[in-house]
DSSP file (Angstrom, degrees, kcal/mol; ACC not computed):
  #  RESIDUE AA STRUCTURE BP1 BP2  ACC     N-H-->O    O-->H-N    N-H-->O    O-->H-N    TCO  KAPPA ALPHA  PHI   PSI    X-CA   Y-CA   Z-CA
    1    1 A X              0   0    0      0, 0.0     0, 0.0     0, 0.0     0, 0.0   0.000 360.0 360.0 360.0 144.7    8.2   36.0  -22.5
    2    2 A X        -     0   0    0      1,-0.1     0, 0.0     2,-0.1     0, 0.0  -0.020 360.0-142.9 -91.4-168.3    4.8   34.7  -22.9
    3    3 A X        +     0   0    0      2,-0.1     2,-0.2     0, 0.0    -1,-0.1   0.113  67.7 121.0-156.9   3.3    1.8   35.7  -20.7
    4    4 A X  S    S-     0   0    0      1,-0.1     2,-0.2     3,-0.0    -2,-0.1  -0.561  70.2-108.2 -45.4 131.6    0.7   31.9  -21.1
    5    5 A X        -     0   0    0     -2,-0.2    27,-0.3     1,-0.1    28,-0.1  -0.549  33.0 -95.9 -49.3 131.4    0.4   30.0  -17.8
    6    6 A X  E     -a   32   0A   0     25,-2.1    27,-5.2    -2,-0.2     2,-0.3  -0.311  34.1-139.3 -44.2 139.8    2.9   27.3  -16.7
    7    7 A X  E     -a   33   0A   0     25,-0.3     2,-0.3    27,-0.1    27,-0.2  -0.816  29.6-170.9 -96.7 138.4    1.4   23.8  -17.6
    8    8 A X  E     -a   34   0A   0     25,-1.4    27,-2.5    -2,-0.3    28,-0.6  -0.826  24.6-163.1-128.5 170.2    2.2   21.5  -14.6
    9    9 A X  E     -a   36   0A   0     -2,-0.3     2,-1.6    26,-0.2    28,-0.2  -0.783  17.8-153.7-157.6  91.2    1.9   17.7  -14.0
   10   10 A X  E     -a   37   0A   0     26,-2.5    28,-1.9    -2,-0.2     3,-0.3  -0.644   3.1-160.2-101.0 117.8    2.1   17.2  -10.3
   11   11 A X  S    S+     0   0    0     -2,-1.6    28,-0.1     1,-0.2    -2,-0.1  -0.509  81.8  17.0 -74.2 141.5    3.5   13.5   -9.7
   12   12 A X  S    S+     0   0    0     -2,-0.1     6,-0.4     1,-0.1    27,-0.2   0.961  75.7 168.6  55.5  71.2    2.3   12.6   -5.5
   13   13 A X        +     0   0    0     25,-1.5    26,-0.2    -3,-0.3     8,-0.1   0.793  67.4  52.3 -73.6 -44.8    0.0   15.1   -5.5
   14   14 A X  S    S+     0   0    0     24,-0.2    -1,-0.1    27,-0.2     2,-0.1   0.388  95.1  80.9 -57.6  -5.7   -1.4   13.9   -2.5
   15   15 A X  S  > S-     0   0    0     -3,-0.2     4,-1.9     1,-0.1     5,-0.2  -0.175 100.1 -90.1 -92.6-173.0    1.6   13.7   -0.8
   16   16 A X  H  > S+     0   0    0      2,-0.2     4,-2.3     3,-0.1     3,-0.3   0.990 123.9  44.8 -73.9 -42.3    3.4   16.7    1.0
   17   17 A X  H  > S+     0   0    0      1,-0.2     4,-0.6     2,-0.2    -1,-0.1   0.963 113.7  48.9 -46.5 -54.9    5.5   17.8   -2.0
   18   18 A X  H >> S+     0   0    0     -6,-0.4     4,-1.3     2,-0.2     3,-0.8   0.836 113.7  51.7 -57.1 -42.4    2.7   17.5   -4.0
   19   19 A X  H 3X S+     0   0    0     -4,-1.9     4,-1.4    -3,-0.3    -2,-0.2   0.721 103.0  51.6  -6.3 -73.5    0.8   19.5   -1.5
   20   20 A X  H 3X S+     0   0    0     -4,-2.3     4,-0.9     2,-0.2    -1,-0.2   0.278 107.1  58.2 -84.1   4.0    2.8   22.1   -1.1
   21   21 A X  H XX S+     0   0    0     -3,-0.8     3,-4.4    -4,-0.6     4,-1.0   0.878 107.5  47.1 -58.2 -84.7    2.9   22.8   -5.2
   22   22 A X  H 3X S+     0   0    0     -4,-1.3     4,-2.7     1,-0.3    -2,-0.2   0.436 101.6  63.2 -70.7  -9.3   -0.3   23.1   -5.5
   23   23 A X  H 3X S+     0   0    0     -4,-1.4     4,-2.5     1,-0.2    -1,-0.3   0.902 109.4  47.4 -58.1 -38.1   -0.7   25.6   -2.5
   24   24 A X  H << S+     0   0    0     -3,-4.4    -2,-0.2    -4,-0.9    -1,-0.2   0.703 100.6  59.1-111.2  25.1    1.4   27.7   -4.5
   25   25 A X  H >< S+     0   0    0     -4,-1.0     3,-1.8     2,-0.1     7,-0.3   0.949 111.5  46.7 -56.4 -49.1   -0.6   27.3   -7.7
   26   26 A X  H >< S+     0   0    0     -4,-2.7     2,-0.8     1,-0.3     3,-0.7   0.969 114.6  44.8 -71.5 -33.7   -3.6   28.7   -5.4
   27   27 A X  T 3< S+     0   0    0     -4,-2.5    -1,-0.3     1,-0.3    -2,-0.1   0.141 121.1  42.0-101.4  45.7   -1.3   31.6   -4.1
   28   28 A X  T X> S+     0   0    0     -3,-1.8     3,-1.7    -2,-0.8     4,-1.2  -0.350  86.9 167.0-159.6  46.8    0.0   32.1   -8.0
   29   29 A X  T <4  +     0   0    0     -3,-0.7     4,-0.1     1,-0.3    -3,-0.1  -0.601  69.7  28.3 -62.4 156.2   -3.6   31.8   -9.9
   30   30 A X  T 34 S+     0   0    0      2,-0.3    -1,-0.3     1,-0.1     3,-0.1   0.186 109.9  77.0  99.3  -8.7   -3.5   32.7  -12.9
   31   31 A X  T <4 S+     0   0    0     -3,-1.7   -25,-2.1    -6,-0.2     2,-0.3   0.602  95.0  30.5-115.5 -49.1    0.2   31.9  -13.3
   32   32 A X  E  <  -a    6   0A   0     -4,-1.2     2,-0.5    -7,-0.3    -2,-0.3  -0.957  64.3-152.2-134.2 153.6    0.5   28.0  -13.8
   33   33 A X  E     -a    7   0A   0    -27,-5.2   -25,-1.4    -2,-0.3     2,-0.5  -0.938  15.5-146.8-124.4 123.7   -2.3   25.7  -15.4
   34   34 A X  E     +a    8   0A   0     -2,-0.5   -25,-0.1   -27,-0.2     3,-0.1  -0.926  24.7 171.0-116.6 144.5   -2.1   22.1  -13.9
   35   35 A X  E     +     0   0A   0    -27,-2.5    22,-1.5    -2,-0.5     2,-0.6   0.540  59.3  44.4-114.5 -14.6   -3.0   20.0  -16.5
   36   36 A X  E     +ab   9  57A   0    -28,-0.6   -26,-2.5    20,-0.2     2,-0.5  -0.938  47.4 178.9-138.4 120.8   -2.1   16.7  -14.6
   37   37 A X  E     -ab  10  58A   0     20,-1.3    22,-2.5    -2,-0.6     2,-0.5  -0.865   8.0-178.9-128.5 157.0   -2.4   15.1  -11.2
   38   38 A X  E     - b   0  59A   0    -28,-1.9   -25,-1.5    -2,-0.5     2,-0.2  -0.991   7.2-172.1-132.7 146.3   -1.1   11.5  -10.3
   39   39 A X        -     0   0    0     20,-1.1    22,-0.3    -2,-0.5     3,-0.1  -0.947  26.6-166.7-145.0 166.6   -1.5    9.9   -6.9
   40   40 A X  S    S-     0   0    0     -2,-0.2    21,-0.2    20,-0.1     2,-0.1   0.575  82.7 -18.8-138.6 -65.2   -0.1    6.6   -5.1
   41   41 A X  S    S+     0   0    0      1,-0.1   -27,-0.2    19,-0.1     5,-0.2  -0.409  94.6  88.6-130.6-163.9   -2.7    6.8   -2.1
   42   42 A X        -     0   0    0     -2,-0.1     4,-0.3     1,-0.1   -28,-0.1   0.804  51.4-178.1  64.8  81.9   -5.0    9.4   -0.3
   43   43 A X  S  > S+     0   0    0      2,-0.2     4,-1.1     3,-0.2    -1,-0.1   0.474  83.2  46.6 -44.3 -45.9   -8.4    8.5   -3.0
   44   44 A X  H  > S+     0   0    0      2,-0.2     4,-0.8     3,-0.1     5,-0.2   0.857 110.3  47.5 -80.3 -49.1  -10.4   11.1   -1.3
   45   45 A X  H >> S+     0   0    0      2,-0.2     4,-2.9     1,-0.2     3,-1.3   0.932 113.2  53.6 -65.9 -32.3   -7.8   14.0   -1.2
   46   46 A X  H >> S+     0   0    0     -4,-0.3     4,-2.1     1,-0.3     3,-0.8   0.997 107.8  49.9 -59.0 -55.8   -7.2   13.1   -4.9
   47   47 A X  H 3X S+     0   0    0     -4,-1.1     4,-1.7     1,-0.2    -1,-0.3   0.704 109.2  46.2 -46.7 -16.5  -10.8   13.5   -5.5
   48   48 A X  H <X S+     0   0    0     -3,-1.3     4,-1.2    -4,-0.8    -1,-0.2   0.699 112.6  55.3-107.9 -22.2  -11.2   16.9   -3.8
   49   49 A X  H <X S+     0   0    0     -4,-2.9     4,-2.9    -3,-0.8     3,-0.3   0.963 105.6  52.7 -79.7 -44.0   -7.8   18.0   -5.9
   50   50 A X  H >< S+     0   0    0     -4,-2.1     3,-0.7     1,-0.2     4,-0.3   0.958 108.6  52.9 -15.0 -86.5   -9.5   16.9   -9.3
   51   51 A X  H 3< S+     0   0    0     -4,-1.7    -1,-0.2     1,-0.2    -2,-0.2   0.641 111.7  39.0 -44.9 -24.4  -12.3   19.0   -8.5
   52   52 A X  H 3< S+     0   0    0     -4,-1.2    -1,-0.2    -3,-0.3    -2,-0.2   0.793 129.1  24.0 -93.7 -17.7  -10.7   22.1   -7.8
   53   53 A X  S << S-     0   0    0     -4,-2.9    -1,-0.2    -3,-0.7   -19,-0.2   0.048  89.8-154.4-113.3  45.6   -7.9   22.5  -10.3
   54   54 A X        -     0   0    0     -4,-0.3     2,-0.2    -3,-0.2    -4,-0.1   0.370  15.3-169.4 -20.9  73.9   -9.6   20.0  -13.2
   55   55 A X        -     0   0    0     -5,-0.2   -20,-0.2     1,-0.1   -18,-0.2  -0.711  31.9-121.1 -91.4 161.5   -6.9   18.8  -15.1
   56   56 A X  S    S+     0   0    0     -2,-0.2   -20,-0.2   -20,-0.1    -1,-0.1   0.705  92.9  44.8 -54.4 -50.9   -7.2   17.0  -18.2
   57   57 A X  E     +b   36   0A   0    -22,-1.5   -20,-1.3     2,-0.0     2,-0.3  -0.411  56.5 173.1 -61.3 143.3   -5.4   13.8  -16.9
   58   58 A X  E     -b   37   0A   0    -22,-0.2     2,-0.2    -2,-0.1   -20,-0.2  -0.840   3.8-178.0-176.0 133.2   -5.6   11.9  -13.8
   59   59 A X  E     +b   38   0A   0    -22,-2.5   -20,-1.1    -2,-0.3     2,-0.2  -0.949   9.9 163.7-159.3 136.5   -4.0    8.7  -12.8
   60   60 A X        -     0   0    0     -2,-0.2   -20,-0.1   -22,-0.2     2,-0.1  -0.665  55.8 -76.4-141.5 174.3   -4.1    6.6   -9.8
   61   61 A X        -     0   0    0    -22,-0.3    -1,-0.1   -21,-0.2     5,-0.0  -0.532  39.1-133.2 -77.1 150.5   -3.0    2.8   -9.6
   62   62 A X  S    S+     0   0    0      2,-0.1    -1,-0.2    -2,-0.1     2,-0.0   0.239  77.8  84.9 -91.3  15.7   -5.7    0.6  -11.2
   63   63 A X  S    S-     0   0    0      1,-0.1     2,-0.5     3,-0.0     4,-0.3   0.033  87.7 -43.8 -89.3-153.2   -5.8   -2.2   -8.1
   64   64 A X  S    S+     0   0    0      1,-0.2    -2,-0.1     2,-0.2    -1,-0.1  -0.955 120.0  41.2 -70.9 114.4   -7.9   -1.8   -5.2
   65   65 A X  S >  S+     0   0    0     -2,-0.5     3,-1.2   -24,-0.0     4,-0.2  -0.856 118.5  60.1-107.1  -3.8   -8.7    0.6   -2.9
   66   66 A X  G >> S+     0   0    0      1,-0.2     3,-1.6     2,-0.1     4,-0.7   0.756  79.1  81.2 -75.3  -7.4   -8.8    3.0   -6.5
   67   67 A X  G 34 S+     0   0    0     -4,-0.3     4,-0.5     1,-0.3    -1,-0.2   0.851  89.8  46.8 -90.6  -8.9  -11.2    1.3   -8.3
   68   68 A X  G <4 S+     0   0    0     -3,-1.2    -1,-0.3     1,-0.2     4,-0.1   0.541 109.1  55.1 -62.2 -10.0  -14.3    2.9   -6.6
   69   69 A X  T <> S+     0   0    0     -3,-1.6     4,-1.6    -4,-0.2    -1,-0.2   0.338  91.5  78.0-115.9 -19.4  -12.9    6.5   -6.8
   70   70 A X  H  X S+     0   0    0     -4,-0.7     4,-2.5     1,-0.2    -2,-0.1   0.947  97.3  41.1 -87.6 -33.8  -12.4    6.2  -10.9
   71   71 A X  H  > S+     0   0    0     -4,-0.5     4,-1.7     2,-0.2    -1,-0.2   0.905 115.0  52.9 -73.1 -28.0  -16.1    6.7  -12.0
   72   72 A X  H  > S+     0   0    0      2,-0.2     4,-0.7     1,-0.2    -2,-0.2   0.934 111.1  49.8 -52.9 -50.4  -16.2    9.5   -9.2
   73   73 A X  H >X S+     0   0    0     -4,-1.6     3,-1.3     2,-0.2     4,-0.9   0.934 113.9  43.3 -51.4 -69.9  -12.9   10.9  -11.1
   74   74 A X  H >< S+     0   0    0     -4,-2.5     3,-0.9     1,-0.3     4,-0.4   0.847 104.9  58.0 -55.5 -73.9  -14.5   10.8  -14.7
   75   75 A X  H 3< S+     0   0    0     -4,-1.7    -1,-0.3     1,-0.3    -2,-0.2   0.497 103.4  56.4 -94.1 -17.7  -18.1   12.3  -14.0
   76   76 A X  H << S+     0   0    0     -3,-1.3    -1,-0.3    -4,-0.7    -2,-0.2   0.969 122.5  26.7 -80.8 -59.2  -16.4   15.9  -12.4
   77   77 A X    <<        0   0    0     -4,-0.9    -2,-0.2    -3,-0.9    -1,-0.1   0.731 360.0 360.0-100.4 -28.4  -14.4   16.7  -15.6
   78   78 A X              0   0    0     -4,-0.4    -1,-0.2     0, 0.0    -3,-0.2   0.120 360.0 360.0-116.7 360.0  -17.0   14.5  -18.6
């Protein structure tokens, strides 16, 4: 067995499922690597989840309210 982290891709990240992953990503650091986050709604929580776990990917719907949030999104990880 490898000693790699799990790679995750958490779909509704903002949502309560999505939520409750990534709480236990923080109580498993070091265990699983999220490489991906996707969200539907919640623009601000998305943003504050970006910044703490960076994964490489991030995708949010491309209409409005998102499209103010996308330069915020690029400039933490680029």
């Amino acid at each position: 067995m490898s000693d790699a982290p799990i790679r995750l891709a958490i779909i509704g990240s903002t949502g309560s499922i999505g939520r409750n992953a990534l709480d236990v990503v923080r109580q498993q650091r070091g265990r699983y690597d999220v490489v991906a986050l996707a969200a539907h709604s919640n623009a601000a929580l998305l943003l504050e989840q970006v910044r703490e776990f960076t994964p490489a990917a991030r995708c949010t719907p491309a209409r409005p309210p998102w499209r103010p949030w996308r330069a915020p999104m690029k400039r933490i990880l680029f």
